[in-house]
N, C-alpha and C positions, 0 to 999 in steps of 0.2 A: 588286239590284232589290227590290220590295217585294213583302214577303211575303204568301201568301196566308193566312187567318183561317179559322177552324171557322165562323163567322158566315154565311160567301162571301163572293165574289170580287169586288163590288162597293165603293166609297168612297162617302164623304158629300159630300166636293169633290172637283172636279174637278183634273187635274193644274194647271192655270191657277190655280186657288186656293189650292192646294197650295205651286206657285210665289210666287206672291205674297206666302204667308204665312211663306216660306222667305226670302225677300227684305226683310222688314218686319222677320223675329228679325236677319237678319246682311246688311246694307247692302252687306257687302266682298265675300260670296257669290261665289266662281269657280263658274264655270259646270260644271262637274266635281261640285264639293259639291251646289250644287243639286240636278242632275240625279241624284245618289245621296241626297239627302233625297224627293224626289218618286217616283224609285223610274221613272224616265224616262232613254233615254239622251242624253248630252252634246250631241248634236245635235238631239233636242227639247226640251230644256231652252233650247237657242239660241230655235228656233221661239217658242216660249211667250212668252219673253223680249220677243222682239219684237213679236209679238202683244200685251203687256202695253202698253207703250212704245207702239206706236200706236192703240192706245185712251186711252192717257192717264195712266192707271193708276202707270205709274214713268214716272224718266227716268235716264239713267246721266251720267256725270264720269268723265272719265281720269282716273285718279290715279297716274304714274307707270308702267306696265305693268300694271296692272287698271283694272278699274271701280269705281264706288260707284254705288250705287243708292241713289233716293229716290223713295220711294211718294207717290203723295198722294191724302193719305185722305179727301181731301172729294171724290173722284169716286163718282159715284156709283154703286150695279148697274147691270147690262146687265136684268137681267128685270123686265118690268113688277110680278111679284109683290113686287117691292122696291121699288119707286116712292118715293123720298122718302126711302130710307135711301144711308148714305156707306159707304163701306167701311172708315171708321177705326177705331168701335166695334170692329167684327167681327175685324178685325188685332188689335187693344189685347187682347181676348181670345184669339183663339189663336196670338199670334205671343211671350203671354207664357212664359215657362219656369216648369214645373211647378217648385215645390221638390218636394225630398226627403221624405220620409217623418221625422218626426221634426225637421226643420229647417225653420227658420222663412222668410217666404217675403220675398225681399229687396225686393220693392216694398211690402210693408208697412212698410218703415221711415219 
């Protein structure tokens, strides 16, 4: 599960965003992974899921015994303070993978 911080106990996003942005870095995401990125267990990683999916948010493909997920980023927030923004920027930024310290950062290529 997810750890608590000296900071406190509080998050900047929600698990739903959390989600979302767990699903945007890895499309193949078993629901297991998820649910241990977001720091949620495996049955509210389902809930979310679907909560996502009927807003509009992804949608899933069989692929043989999983799913693939596809986000789409021109949906736009849920809160009026977002009025007019997508949620693709916002993915594009933190669904990117940090590099390393010292190592260069592979979308810069």
């Amino acid at each position: 599960m997810a750890e608590t911080r000296a900071e406190g106990s509080w998050t900047l996003l929600t698990a739903h965003g959390r989600t979302l942005v767990e699903i945007a870095r890895n499309p193949d995401s078993r629901m297991i992974d998820i649910a241990s990125v977001v720091g949620v267990t495996e049955r509210t990683a389902q809930a979310i899921v679907a909560d996502l999916e009927e807003a509009g948010y992804l949608s899933h493909q069989r692929v043989g015994r999983r799913n693939r997920y596809t986000v789409n980023t021109s949906h736009s927030f849920r809160h009026s303070a977002q009025d007019g923004h997508h949620v693709g920027p916002f993915l594009d930024l933190l669904a990117a993978i940090p590099a390393v310290d010292g190592e260069p950062d592979p979308s810069d290529a």
